[in-house]
Each structure stands twice: as C-alpha cells, then as structure tokens.
VEXGUBA-737994 format. One line per field, with one value per residue (C-alpha): residue number from 1; x, y, z; residue in one letter. Coordinates in steps of 0.001 Angstrom, whole numbers. Each point is the difference from the previous one (the first is absolute). Layout:
<sites>
num <- NUM,... $
u <- X,... $
v <- Y,... $
w <- Z,... $
residuo <- A,... $
</sites>
This chain:
<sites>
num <- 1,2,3,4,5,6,7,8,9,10,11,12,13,14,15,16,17,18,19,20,21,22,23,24,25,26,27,28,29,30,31,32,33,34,35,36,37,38,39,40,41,42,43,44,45,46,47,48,49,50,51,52,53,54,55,56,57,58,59,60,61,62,63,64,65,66,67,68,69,70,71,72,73,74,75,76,77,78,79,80,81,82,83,84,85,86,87,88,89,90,91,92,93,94,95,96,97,98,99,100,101,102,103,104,105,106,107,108,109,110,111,112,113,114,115,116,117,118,119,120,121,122,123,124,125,126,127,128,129,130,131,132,133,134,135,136,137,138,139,140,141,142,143,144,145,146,147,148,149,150,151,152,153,154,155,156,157,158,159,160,161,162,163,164,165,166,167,168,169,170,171,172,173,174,175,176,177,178,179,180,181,182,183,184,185,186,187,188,189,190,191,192,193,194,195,196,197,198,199,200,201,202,203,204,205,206,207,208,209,210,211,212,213,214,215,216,217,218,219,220,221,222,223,224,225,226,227,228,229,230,231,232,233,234,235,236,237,238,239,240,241,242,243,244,245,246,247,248,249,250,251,252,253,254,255,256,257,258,259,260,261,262,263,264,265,266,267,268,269,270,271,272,273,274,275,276,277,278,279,280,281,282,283,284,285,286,287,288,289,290,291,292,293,294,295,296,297,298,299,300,301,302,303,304,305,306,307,308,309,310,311,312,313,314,315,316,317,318,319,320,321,322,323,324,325,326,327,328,329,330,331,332,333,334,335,336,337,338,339,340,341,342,343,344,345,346,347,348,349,350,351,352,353,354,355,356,357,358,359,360,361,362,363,364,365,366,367,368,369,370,371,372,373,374,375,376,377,378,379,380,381,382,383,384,385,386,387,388,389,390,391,392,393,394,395,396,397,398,399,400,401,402,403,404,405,406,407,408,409,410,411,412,413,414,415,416,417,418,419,420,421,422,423,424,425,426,427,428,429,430,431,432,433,434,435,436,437,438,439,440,441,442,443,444,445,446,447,448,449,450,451,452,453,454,455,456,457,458,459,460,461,462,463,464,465,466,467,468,469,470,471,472,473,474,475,476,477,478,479,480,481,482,483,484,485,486,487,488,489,490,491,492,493,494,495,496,497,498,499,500,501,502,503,504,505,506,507,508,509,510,511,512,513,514,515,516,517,518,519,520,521,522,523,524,525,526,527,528,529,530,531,532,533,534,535,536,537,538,539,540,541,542,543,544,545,546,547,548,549,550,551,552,553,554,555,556,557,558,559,560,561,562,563,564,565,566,567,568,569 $
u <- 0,1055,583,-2781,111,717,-3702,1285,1403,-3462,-2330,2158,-294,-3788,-1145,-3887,1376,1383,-3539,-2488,2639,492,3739,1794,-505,2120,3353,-1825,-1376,1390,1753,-2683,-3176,-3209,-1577,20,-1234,-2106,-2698,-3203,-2851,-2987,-1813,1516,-2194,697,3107,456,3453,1436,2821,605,1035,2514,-322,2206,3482,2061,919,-1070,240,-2908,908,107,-3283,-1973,1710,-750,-3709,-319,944,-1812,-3057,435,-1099,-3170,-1108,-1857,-983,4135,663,3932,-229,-2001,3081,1166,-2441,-657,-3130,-1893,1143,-1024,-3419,-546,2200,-2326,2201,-3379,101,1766,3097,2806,2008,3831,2168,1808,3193,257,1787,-2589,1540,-964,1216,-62,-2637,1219,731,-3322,-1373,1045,-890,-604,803,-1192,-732,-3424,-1193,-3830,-2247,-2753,-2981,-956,-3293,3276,-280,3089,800,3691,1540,1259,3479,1767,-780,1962,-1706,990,-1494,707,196,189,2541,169,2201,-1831,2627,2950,-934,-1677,-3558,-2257,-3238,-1108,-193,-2428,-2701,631,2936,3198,1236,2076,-1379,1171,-1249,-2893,-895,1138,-2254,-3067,-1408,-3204,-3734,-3376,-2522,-3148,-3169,-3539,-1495,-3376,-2090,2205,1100,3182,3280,1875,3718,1768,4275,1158,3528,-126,2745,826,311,-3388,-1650,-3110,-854,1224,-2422,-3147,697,614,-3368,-2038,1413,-1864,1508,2239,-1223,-319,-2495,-2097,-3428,72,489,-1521,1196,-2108,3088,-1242,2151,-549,2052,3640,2565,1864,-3223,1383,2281,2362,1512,1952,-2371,1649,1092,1685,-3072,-1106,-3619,-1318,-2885,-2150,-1521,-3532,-1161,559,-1202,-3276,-1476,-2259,482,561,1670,2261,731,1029,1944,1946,705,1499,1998,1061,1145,1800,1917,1136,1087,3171,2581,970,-4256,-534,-886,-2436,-3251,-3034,-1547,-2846,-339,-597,906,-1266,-2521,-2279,-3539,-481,1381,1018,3828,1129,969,2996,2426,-761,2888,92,-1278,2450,-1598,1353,-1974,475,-1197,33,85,-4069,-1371,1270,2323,1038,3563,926,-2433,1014,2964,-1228,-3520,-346,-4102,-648,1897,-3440,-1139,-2795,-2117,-1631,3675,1350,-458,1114,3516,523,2731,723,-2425,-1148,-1413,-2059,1241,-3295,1598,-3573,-351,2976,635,2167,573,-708,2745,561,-169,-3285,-3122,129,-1415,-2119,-1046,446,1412,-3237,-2618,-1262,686,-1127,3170,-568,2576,49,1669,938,1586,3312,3213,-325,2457,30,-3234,488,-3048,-1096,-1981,-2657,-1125,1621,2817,2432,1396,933,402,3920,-137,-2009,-2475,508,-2582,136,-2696,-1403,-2186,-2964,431,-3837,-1395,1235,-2659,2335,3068,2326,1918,3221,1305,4018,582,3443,231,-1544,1957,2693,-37,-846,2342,-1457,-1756,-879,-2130,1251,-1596,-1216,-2099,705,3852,572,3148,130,2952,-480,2502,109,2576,2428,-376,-1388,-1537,-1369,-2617,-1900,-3657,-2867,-3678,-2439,-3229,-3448,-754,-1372,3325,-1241,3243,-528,3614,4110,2033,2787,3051,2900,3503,1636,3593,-1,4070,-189,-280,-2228,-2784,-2534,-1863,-819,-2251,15,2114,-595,-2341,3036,2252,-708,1694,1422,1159,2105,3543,3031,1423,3373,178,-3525,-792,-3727,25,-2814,-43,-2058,-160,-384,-1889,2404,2871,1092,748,232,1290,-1310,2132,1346,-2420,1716,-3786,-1508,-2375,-2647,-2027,743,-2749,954,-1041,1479,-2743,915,3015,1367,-163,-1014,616,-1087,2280,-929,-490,-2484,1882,-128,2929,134,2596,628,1818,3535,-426,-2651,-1180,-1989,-3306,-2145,-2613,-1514,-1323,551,-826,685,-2026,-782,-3324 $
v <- 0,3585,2051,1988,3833,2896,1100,3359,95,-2105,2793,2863,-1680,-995,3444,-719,-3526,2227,2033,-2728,-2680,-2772,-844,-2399,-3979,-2980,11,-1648,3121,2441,3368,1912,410,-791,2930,3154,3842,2293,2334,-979,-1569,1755,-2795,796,1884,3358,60,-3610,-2041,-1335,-2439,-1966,-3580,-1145,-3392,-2707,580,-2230,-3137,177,-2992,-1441,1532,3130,-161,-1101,2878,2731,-1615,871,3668,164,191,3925,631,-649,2003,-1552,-2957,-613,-345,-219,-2497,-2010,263,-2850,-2491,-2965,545,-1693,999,3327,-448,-2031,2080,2686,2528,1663,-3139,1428,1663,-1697,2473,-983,2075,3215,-1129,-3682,-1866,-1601,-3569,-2396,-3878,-2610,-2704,-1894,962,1828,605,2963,973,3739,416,3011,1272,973,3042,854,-1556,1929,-1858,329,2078,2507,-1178,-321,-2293,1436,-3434,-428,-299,-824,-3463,-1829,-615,-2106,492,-2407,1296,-2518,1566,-1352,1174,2117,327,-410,2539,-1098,727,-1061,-2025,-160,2985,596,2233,3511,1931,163,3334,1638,1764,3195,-247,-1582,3365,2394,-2221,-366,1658,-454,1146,138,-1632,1510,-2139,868,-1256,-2116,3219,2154,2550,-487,-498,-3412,-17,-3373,48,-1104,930,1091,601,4048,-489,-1557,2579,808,-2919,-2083,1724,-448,-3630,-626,1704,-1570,-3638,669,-486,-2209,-3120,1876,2380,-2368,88,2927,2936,1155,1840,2206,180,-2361,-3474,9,3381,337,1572,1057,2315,2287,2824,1329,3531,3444,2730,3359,804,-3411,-1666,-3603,-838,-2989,-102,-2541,-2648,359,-3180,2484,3293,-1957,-1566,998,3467,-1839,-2698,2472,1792,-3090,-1498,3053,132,-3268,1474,2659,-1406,-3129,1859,2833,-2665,-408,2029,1129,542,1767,3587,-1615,1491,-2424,1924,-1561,3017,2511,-370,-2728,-229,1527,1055,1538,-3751,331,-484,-3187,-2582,926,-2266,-485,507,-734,2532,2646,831,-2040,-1534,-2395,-1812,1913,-644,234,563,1107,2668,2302,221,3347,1601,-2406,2311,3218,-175,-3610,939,426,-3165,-2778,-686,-2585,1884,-3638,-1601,2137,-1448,-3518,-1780,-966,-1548,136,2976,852,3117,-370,1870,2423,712,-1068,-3737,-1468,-3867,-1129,-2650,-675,401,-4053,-10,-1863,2154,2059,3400,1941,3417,3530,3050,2350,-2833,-549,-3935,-1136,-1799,-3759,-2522,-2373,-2627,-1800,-3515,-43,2002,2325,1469,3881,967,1784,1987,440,2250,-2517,-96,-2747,-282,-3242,-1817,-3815,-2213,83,-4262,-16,-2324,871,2798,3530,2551,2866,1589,2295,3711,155,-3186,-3424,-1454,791,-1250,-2794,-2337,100,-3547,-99,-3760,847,1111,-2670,-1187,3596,2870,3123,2341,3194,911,3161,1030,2354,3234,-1670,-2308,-2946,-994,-1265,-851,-2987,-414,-3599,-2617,-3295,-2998,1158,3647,3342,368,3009,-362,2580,-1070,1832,-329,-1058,1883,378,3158,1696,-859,-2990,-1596,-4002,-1741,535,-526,-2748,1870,1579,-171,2739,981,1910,-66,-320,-3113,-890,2683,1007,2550,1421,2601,2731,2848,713,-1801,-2069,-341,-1119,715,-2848,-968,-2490,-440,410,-3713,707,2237,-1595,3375,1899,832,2281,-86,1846,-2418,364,-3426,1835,-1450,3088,139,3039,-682,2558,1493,-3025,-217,908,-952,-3409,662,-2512,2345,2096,2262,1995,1221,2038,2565,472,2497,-2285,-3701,-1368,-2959,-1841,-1100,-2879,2022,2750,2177,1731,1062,1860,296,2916,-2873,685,-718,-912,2233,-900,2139,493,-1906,-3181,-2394,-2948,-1218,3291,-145,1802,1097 $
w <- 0,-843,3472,676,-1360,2768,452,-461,-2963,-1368,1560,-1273,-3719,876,-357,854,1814,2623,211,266,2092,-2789,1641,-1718,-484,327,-1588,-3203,-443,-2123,1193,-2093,1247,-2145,1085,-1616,388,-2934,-306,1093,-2475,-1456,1740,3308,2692,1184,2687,36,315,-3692,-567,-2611,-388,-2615,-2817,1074,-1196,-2531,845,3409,2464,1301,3184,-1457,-1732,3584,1328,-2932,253,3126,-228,-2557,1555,1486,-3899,-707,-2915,-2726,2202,1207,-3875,1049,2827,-2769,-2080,2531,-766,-2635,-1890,1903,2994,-1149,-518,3394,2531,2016,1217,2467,1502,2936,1906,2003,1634,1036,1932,-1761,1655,-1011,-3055,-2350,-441,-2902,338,-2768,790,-3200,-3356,-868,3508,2185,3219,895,4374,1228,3726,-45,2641,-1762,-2093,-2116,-1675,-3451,1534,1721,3578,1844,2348,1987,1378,3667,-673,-3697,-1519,-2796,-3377,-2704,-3328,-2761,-3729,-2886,-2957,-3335,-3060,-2727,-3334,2587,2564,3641,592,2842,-1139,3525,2044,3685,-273,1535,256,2485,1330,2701,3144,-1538,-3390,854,2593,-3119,-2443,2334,2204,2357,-872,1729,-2326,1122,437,1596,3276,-305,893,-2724,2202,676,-2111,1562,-1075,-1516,562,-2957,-2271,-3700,-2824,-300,-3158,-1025,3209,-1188,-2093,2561,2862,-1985,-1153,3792,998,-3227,1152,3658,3384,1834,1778,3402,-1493,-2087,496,2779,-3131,-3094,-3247,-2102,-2303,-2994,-170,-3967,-54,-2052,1793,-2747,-632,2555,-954,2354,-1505,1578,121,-606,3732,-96,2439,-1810,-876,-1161,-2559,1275,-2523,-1434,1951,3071,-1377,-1582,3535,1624,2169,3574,-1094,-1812,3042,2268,-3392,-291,3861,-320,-2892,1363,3013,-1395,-2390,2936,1849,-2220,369,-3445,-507,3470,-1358,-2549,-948,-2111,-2891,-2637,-2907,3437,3390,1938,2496,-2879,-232,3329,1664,3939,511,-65,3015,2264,1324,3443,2723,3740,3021,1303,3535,2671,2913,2723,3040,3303,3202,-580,-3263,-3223,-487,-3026,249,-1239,2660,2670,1133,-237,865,1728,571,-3547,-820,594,-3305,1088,2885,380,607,2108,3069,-1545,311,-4071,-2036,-3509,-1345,-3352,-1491,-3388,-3070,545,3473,1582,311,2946,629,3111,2217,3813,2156,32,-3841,441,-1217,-3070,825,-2655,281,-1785,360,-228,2201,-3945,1179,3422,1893,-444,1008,-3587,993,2923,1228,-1315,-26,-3716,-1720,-416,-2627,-2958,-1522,-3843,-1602,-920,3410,1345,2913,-480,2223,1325,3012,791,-743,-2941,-1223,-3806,70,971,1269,-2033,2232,-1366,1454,-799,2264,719,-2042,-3100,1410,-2182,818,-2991,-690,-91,128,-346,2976,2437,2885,-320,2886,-1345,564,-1948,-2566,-1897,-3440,-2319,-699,-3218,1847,-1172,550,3521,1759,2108,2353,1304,1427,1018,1099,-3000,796,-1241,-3517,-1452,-2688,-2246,-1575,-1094,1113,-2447,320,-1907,-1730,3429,1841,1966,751,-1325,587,-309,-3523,711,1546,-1328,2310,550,1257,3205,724,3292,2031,2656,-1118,1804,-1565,-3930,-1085,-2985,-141,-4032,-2140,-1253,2967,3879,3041,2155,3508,945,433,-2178,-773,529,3813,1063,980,-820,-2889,-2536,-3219,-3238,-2687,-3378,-1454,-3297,2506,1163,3542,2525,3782,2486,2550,2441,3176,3704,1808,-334,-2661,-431,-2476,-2985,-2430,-2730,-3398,-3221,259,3895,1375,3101,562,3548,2148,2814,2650,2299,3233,-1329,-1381,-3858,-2175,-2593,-3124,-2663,-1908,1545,3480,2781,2456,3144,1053,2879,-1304,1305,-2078,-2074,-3585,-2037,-3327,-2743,-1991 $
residuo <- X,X,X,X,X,X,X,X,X,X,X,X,X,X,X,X,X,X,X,X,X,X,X,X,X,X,X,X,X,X,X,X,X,X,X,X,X,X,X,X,X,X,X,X,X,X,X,X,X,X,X,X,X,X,X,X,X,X,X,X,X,X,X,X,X,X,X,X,X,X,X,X,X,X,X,X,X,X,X,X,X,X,X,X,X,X,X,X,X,X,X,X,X,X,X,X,X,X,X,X,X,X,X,X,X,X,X,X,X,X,X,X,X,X,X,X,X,X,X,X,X,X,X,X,X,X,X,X,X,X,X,X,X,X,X,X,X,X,X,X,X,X,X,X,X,X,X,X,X,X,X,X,X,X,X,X,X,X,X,X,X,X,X,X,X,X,X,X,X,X,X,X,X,X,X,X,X,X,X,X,X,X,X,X,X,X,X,X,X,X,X,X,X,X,X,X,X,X,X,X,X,X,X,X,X,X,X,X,X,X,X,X,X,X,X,X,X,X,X,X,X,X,X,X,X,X,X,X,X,X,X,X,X,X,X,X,X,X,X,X,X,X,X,X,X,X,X,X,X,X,X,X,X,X,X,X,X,X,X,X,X,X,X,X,X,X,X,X,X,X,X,X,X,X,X,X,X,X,X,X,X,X,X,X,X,X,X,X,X,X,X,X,X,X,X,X,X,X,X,X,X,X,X,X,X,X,X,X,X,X,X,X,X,X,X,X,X,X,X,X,X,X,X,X,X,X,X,X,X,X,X,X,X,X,X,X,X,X,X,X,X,X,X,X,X,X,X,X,X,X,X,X,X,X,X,X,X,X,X,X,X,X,X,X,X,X,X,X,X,X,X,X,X,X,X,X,X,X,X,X,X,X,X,X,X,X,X,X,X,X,X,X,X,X,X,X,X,X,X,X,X,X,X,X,X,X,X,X,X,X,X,X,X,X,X,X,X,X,X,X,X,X,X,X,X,X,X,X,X,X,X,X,X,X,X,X,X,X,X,X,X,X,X,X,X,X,X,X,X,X,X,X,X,X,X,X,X,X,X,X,X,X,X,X,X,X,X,X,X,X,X,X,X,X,X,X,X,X,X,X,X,X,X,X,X,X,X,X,X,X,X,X,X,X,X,X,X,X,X,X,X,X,X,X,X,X,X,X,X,X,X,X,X,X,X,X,X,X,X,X,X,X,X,X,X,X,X,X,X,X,X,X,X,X,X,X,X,X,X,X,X,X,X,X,X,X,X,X,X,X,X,X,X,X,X,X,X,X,X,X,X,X,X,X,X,X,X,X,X $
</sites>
C-alpha cells in the first residue's frame, strides 16, 4: 500500500474537500480528490451550497472507483449524472441514490478492501443515518459499516454493476449539503400548524420541502394530522425567484391558487411555513398572480410557540412568579386554591383554566382563574403525574405506574372525560409528561427496569378535538442519563433534567430533536425541577428543599421565593 497522503497537503489541493470535510481515503486512494468547485447551476436554489463531483479518472483501480463513487455523491445535479458515470448499465438504471444518507466521521480514512477479484467492501464509521423520507436518526456512539460493491470491466475500465441505494457522506458535507426543515401539517380540528423534523438537500430546497409535505407525515404523526395541500400536486410547479429587493417568493401552483378560499388559506399556511423553515427560504413570501391570502381571506395559521409567564407552586396556592417578589399579595392566581397545599401546577394557554395536584400527588385539582369553573377534585386514588392542559378542553394526565392508558379530563364536566389508550406504555412509571402548544404532540418521559426513555406521539382526535388514542412512539435523545423530567421549550426542541453521563452531576439541557444541544449553566442547589421556554427571558428551577432559582442563561441565581415546580404558560 502507498503511505497515506499528509491530510494537509490533500485539503490544501481539495479546494471545496477542505470546505465541506471530505479528508482523504485509504492509501488506495488517489492524492487528488474527486471533488471539485464551480459556479452554481441554473437549477440550483437561491443561497444554497454547490460542489461538484468529478467522472472517474483513467485507468482507475477498483479502489479508486469505490472511492470516487462515493464522493461523488455531494453532486447531485441532473439526478447525480456524475456519480452514475460509476456504474454498469444496469447498475444505472437500478441504483436509487434518495434511498438514504449514511454519515461517517469528517476526520476518518474511508477504507476499501478486496473481498475477491470483483467484490469490494466499502468500511465506514457511521455517526447518523437519514431515511429516504429525510429523518435522521444521530447514533449513540460511531458504528462500523461495511458496504459491498460488485465491479465489473466495461471496454477495459472498472465499473460497479452493484451499488447500495442512498448515498455516503461526511459529517461536514453532509451539514453544508442538508440542512433541517419543519414540514408543516394541520391538527384534526385545523387550527393549528404541527411541525415534522425532517432534513432536505439545499440544493433541491424548495422542491424538496413541498415533495416532503405532498408525501404526508412521518409515522409518529399518522393519523393525528391533516393536509389541505393536494397529494396530486407537482412540486416542480412551484417557482422560487428574487424579487427586486433581493426577498424570494414562490409562485404557488394553480392546484393551490384554484381551491377553494379556506382551504387556500390553511394550504398556503402550510406553505408558507414549510418553506420558512429552511434556512436559505426563511425570508420567503407565497404569491398566486397577487398576493396571497386573497379575496378579503383572514391571515393564515401561525406557528404556535410555548408560554412565557412563569408560575409555580407555593407554599399555598398558585403563584405568578414575576409578581411573587415584589408584590407577594398580588401573586394568587387561583382565589379558589389559595388556601390549598399543590404540586405540579398548570395554567391554560387562555390564562383562565389551572390543573394541579394534591399535596400527596394523589387528586388532580381543577378549577379556574376567574370562578368560570367550580373547583372539583377529577381524579383521585392513585399517585398522578403533573397535568398538562389543551386548548380543546381537556387536562392530561396519568397514574405514575401506568396501566397503558392516560386521563384526559373534560374542563367542562366529568361526563366527557376519556380515557387515551397507550398500550405502549403499560407496566412503565410515568415520570412526566407535557402537550405541545399544537395540541397534539405529547412528550412522555417514562422508565422502567432498563431506565429512562423519552418518547414523542401525537393524539389522534375527531374533528371536535375529542382525544380517541396515542400514534406509536417515536424515541428521542435526551443526552443526559438518568432523566427525570422533559417538557417544551420551542416547538422543536425540549428541555431536560437529569445528569451529565460523565461527572454524574445535575445536569439541564435544551434539545434540539435537529440534534443540537445547549447545556445550561451547571447547578450549585439540588435541583429536582427545571421550566423554560424560547419565548420566556429567564429559566427557573426547583431545588429539593423549596426553594426556586432562576438563570439569565450564564449563571443561577437564588430568590426569596418559596415554591416548587416552576412552569410556564
């Protein structure tokens, strides 16, 4: 084997390799990278990334052409016309390259072994998966891959006739090439925008965004959303173009401007939103012939984002934490709690309808801010886990050892309430739970013999927001081990407590289900609760003996408050 090339002198020839982290292969691969730099495409979208991959080189070994295959697929104009330079015929016509994304580390040597004379074997260190529908999946720790490729001789140069679906890339390139978007659905009662996490090419943005939102949602969101956005509709039929001041608009497609005016508006909403949610589309406006909404339409839906006024339990009652220190009389929220030792309040959205818990954890406690709801205890004869409340009328919670369902209690009467089957989560202790403002993605922190597991579903409802059951669960990463709490702090990213898996300290984190990850300042008090929110200027936390903390984001700061279970609405 040739020695290896300094990786410096490879990046400083690479050009583009050194921008989107390519490095360098195993010493079969040659000196000069496959990868290559020019102007971007007239099929290109506005601001995004461009490299371009180069034909397999003279005489190349087989090695070589694995290798050049590989980086190859950063270019993927005209349907990765160049990477399909490395294939037989046939293996040209078969090999999907959307069937999916393995990303390998930036810093590591692609190696390629012989398997026998026209079998080679592609090892890689895989750190993130995406799916052919752009979800990515961000592994625990690296895991070896091997990837066989069957090469052939076409006219005396190598070829490979059998290729994997999908595409490889490094962590680098593959965070220049991609990056994350909010495909926006619509709750059962079409209200409310509900965000899907999924990664698209920059370079295909908006075409990429509308196929994602015309294909319908992931598995987690099945069933619980609806689209007025028509599945028979082209992509392709949008234009994306640079108005004079530089801002983009898209031109929607006539199956958009041609329904029907509310289904327009809640299409276009979707639109609107999706494409925003990119970063090289975030300053885009929708246009049909004239501005849209058109022909005296209400504005569209909003994205909805968590509460900014904080609250807590006090020593008796409710308290609004920014009044608590200055004016501790004008801090009761609920005149009908006041009197009442509570744990683990919540405030409705409308800042009228409250949930909490008994002192003991358990009775759930209804009432309301203005006596518009008579104080009824809900439910009794277990231990619950802190309620959340929608605005559908209905205030969620769960026995801390569940039974597979959970409780959404009816604000207007117990006559109405449901019980929510969530088989999935029979025989697990509850450990929190909380809705999104969307009202219909819940987060259920839940453990069991094998530990803490954090999983996001949606609630399937009927047309009037009667909640029916759970979608099956999706996993989610909380970086921190032994967690004991989750709850929204942006309509795409939660905030977590537990402790940091190195130190075994406490530990908060906000994160991202993008992957992104944001420690908060490092706890001197045992804190044993945590509530924060985008939309809110200080984060607060519980500690075990009563007293609140609060945090600017640099440091934490002790108050006079006393209280426990700081929250948000």
């Amino acid at each position: 084997m040739r020695p290896t090339p300094d990786r410096r002198l490879v990046l400083r020839a690479a050009g583009a390799v050194a921008l989107l982290g390519l490095g360098t292969a195993c010493a079969r691969i040659p000196v000069d990278s496959p990868v290559a730099s020019r102007e971007v495409g007239g099929g290109t979208q506005p601001g995004a990334p461009y490299v371009r991959a180069l034909p397999p080189a003279e005489d190349a070994s087989p090695e070589e052409i694995v290798i050049g295959f590989i980086h190859a697929g950063v270019g993927l104009e005209d349907d990765y016309a160049v990477a399909r330079e490395y294939l037989t015929g046939d293996a040209l016509e078969s090999w999907d390259p959307d069937g999916g994304v393995t990303v390998y580390s930036s810093s590591q040597d692609l190696q390629v072994d012989a398997a026998d004379e026209e079998t080679y074997v592609l090892v890689v260190e895989a750190i993130a998966t995406m799916d052919a529908t752009g979800a990515r999946q961000l592994l625990s720790s690296p895991a070896g891959r091997e990837t066989f490729f069957a090469l052939t001789e076409v006219d005396g140069q190598w070829r490979i006739s059998s290729a994997p679906d999908g595409i490889f890339l490094s962590e680098a390139a593959f965070e220049t090439l991609y990056a994350p978007a909010r495909i926006y659905f619509l709750d059962s009662r079409q209200v409310h925008l509900v965000p899907d996490q999924r990664w698209v090419s920059l370079q295909r943005g908006s075409d990429a965004v509308l196929s994602l939102l015309i294909d319908g949602p992931a598995p987690h969101l099945r069933d619980a959303v609806t689209s007025a956005v028509p599945g028979t509709l082209d992509p392709m039929d949008a234009v994306v173009s640079t108005r004079e001041d530089g801002s983009l608009q898209v031109t929607v497609p006539a199956a958009i401007r041609d329904l029907p005016s509310p289904r327009r508006r809640l299409a276009v909403s979707q639109i609107e939103a999706s494409l925003r949610s990119l970063r090289t589309l975030s300053g885009i406006r929708a246009l049909a012939g004239e501005e849209i909404p058109v022909d005296g339409e209400s504005q569209g839906l909003e994205r909805e984002l968590p509460g900014h006024r904080p609250i807590a339990a006090g020593e008796l009652g409710v308290i609004a934490l920014t009044e608590a220190e200055t004016d501790p009389d004008s801090a009761q929220l609920v005149p009908e709690l006041a009197g009442i030792p509570l744990r683990r309040p919540t405030l409705a959205r409308n800042g009228v309808h409250v949930a909490a818990l008994s002192a003991d954890e358990s009775v759930v406690l209804l009432a309301a801010t203005d006596a518009s709801v008579p104080l009824r205890e809900a439910a009794s004869g277990g231990v619950f886990v802190g309620p959340r409340i929608d605005d559908a009328g209905y205030v969620w919670t769960s026995a801390r050892s569940s039974a597979g369902v959970l409780l959404a209690l009816a604000i207007a009467g117990p006559e109405q309430d449901v019980q929510v089957d969530a088989a999935w989560l029979a025989g697990r202790q509850i450990l929190s739970l909380d809705l999104a403002p969307d009202a219909t993605r819940l987060l259920v922190l839940s453990s069991d013999a094998g530990g803490a597991r954090l999983d996001l579903c949606a609630i399937r409802r009927d047309p009037d927001g009667i909640p029916m059951s759970l979608t099956e669960p999706l996993a989610l990463r909380t970086f921190v081990s032994h967690t004991v709490q989750a709850g929204w702090y942006d309509e795409m990213a939660v905030i977590v407590l537990g402790e940091d898996p190195s130190a075994g300290e406490p530990r908060a984190l906000v994160v991202d289900l993008a992957g992104e990850r944001d420690p908060l300042p490092e706890f001197t008090h045992e804190v044993v609760s945590v509530a924060g929110t985008v939309v809110a200027e200080t984060v607060w936390a519980g500690t075990a003996d009563g007293q609140l903390l609060r945090s600017d984001g640099e440091s934490w700061s002790t108050t006079s408050i006393i209280g426990r279970d700081p929250a948000f609405y």
